[in-house]
Backbone as a chain_set.jsonl record, in Angstrom:
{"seq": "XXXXXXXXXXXXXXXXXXXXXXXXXXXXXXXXXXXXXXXXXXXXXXXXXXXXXXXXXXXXXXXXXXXXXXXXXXXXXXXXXXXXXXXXXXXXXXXXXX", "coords": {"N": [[-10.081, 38.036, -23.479], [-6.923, 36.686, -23.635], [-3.915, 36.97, -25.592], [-2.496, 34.312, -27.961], [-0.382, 32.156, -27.356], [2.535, 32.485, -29.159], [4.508, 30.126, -31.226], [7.667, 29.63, -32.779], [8.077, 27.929, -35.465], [9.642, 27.86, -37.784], [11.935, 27.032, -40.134], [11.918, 24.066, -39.531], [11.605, 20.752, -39.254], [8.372, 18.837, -39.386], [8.89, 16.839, -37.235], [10.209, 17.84, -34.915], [9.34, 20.415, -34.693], [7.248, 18.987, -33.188], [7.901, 17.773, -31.246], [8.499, 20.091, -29.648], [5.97, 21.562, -29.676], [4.814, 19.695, -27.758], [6.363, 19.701, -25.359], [5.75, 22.466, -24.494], [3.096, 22.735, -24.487], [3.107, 21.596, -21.914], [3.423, 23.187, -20.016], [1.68, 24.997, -20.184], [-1.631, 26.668, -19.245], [-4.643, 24.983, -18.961], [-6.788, 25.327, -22.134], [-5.452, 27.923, -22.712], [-4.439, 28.653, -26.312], [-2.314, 28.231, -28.669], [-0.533, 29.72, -30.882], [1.122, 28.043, -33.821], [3.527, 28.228, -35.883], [4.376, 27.414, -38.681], [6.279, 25.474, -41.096], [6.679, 23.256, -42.686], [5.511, 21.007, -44.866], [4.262, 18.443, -44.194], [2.648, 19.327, -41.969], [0.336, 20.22, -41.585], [-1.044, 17.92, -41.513], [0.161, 16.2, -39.657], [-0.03, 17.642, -37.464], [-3.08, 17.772, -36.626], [-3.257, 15.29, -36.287], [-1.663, 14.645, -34.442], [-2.806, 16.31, -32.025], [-5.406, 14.527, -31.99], [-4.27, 12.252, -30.891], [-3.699, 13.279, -28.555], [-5.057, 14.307, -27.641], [-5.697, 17.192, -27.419], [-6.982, 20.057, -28.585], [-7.372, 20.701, -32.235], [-7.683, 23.452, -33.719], [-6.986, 24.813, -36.501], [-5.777, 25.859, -39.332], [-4.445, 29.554, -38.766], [-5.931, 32.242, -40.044], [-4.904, 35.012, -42.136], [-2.152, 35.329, -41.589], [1.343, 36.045, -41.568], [3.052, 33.942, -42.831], [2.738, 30.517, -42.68], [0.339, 29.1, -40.4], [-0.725, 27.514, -37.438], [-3.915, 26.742, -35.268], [-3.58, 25.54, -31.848], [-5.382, 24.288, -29.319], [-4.963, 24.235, -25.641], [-5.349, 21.164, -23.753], [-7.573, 20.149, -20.852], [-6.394, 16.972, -18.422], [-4.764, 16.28, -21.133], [-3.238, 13.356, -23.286], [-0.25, 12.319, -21.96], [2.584, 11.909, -23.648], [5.589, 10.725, -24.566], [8.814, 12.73, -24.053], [10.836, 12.632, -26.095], [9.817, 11.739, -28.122], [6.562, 12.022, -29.349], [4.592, 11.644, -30.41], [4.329, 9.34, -29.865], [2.407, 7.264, -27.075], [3.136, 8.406, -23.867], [5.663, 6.038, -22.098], [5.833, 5.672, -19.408], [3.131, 6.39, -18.34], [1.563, 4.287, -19.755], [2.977, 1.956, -19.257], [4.034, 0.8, -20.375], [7.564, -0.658, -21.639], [9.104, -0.898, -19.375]], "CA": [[-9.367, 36.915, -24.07], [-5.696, 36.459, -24.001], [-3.428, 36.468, -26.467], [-1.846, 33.422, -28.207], [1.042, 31.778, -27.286], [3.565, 31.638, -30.754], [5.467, 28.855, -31.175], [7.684, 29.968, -33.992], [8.703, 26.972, -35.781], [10.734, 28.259, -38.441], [11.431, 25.899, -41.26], [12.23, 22.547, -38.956], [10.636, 19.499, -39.831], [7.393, 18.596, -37.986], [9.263, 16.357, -36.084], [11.008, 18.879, -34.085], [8.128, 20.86, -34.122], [5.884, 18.109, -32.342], [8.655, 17.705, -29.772], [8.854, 21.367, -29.062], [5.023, 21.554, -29.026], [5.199, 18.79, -26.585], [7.083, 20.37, -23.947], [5.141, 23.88, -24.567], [2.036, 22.0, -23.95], [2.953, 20.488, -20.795], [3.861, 24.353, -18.983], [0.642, 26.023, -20.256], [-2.504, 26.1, -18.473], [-5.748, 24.437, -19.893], [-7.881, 26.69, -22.578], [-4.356, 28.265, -23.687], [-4.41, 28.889, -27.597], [-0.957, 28.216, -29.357], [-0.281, 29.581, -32.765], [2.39, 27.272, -34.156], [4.142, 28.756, -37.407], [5.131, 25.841, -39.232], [6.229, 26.215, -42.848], [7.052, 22.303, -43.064], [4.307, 20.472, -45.846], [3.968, 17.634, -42.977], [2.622, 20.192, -40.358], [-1.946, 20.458, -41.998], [-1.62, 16.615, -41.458], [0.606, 15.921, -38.466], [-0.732, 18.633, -36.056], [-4.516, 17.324, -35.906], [-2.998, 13.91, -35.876], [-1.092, 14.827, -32.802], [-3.821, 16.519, -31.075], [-5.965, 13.49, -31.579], [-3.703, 11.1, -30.189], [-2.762, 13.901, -27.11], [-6.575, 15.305, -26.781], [-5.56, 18.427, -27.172], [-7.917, 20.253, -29.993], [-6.308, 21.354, -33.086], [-7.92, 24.493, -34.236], [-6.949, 24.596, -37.651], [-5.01, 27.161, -39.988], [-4.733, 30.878, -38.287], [-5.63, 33.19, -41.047], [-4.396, 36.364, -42.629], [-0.514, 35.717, -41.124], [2.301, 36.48, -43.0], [3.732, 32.634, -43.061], [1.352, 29.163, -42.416], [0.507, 29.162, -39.271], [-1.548, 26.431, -36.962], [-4.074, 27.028, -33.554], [-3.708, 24.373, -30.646], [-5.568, 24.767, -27.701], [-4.289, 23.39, -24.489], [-6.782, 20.483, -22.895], [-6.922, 19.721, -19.247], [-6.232, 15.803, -19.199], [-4.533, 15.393, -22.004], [-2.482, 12.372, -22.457], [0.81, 12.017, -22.032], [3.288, 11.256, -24.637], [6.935, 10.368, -24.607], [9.509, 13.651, -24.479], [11.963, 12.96, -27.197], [8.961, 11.036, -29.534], [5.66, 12.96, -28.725], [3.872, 10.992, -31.361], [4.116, 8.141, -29.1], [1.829, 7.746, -25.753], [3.889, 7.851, -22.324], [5.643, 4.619, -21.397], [5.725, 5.602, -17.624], [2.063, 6.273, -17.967], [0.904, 3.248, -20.499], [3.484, 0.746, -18.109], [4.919, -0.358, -21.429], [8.381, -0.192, -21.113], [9.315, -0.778, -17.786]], "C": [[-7.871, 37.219, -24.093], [-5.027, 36.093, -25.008], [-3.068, 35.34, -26.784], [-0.632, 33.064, -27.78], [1.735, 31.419, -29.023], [4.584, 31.037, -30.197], [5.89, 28.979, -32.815], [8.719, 28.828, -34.817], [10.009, 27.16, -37.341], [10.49, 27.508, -40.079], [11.523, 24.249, -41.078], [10.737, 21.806, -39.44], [9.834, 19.802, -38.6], [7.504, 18.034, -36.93], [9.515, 16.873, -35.099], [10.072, 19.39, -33.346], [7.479, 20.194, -32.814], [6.988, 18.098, -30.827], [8.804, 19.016, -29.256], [7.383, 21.915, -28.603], [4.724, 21.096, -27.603], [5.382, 19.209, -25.433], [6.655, 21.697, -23.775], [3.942, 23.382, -23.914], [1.739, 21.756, -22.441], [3.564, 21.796, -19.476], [2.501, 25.64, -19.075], [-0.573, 25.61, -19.502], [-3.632, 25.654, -19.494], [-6.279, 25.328, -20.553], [-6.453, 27.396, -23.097], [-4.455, 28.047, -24.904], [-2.479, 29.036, -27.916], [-1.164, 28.34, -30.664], [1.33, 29.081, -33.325], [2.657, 27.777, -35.821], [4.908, 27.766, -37.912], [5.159, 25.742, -40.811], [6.619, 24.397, -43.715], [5.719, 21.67, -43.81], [3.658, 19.617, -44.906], [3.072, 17.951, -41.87], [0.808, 20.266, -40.685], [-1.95, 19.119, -41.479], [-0.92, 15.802, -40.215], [0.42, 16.637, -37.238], [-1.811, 17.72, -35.634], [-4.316, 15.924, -35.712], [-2.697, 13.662, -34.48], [-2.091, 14.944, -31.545], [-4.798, 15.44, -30.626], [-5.871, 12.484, -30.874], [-3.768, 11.699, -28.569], [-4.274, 14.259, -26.694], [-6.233, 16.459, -26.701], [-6.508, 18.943, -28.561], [-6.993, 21.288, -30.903], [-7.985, 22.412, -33.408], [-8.104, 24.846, -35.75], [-5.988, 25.632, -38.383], [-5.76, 28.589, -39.379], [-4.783, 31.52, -39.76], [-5.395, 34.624, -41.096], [-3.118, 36.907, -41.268], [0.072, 35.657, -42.336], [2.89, 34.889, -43.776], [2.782, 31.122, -42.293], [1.911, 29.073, -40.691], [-1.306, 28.503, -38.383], [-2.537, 26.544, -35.713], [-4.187, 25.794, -33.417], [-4.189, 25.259, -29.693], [-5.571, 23.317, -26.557], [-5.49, 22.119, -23.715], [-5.98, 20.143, -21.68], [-7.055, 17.739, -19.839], [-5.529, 15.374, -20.207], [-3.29, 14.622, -21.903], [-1.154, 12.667, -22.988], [1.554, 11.957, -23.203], [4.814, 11.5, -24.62], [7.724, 12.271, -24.808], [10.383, 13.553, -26.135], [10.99, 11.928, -28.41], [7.54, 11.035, -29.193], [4.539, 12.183, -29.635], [3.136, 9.601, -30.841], [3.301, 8.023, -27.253], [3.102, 7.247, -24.952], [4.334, 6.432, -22.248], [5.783, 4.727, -20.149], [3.637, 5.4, -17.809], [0.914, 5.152, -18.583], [1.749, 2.042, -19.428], [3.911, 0.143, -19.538], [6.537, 0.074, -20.989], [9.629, -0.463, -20.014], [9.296, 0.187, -17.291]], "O": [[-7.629, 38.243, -24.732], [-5.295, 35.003, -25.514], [-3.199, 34.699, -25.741], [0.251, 33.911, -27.917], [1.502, 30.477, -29.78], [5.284, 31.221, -29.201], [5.186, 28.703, -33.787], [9.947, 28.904, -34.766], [11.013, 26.493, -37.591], [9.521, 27.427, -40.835], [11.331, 23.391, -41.94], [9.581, 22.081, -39.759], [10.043, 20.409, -37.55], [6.846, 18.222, -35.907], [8.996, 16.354, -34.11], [9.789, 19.231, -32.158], [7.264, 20.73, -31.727], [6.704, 18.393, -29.666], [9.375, 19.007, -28.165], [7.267, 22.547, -27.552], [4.477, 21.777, -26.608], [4.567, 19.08, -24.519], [7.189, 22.25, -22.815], [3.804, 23.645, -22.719], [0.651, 21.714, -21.866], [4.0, 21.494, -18.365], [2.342, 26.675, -18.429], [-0.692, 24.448, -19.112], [-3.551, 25.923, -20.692], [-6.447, 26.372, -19.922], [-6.466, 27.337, -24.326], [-4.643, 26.833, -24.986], [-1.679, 29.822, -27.408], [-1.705, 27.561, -31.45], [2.39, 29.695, -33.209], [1.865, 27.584, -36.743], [6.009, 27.398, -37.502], [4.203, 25.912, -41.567], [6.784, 24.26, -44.927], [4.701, 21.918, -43.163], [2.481, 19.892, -44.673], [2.742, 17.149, -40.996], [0.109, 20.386, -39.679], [-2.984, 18.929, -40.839], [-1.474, 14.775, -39.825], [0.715, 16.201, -36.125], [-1.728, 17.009, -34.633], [-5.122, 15.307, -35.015], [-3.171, 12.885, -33.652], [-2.242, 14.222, -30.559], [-5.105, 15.253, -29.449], [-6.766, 11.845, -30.319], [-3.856, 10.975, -27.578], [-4.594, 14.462, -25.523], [-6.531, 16.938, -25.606], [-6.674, 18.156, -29.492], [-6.255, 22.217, -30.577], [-9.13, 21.978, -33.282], [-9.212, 25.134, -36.202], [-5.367, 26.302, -37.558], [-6.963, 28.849, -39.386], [-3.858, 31.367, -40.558], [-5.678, 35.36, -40.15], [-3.008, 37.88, -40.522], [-0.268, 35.409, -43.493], [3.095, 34.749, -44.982], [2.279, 31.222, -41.174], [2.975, 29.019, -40.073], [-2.468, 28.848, -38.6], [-1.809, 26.403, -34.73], [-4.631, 24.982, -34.229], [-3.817, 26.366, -29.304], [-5.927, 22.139, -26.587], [-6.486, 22.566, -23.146], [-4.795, 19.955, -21.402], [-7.48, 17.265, -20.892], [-5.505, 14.157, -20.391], [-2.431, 14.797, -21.038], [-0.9, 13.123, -24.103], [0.717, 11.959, -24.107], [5.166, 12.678, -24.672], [7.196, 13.014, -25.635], [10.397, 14.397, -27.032], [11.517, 11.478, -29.428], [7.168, 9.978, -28.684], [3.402, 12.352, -29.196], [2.083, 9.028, -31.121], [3.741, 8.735, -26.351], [3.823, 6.265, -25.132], [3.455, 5.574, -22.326], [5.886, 3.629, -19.603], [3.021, 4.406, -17.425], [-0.239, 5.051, -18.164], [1.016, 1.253, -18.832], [4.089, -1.07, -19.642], [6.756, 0.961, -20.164], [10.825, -0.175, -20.059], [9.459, 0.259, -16.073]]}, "num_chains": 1, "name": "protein.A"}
């Protein structure tokens, strides 16, 4: 098994986060494990939100780290969603947009 990828989020909002997930996401290969360190209150209830929307599977709280910390693992397929608002699906790949 391979280690985790950390994604060390610091104390940024989840927003940030999700956009920095985002673009981490979209360079790893499928089956990849990300532990996201996320110290923002937003981050237990906007992760598995994310994943649901993206298909990617949230994992859940990593335990016995020093600071809260989240697994994602990478899915093949999953969908799309906007760079700078990751929350939102693709408008190249939904055709909203233009």
């Amino acid at each position: 098994m391979t280690s985790p990828v950390v994604l060390d989020g610091g104390d940024r909002r989840c927003v940030l986060l999700l956009i920095e997930l985002r673009k981490l996401t979209t360079t790893l290969s499928p089956g990849t494990e990300i532990h996201l360190i996320a110290t923002d209150p937003a981050a237990p209830l906007d992760l598995p939100a994310w994943c649901h929307l993206t298909g990617h599977v949230y994992l859940g709280p990593v335990e016995d780290q020093e600071r809260p910390t989240y697994g994602v693992r990478v899915s093949p397929g999953a969908a799309a969603t906007d760079a700078d608002r990751p929350w939102h699906p693709s408008r190249a790949r939904s055709g909203i947009g233009g």
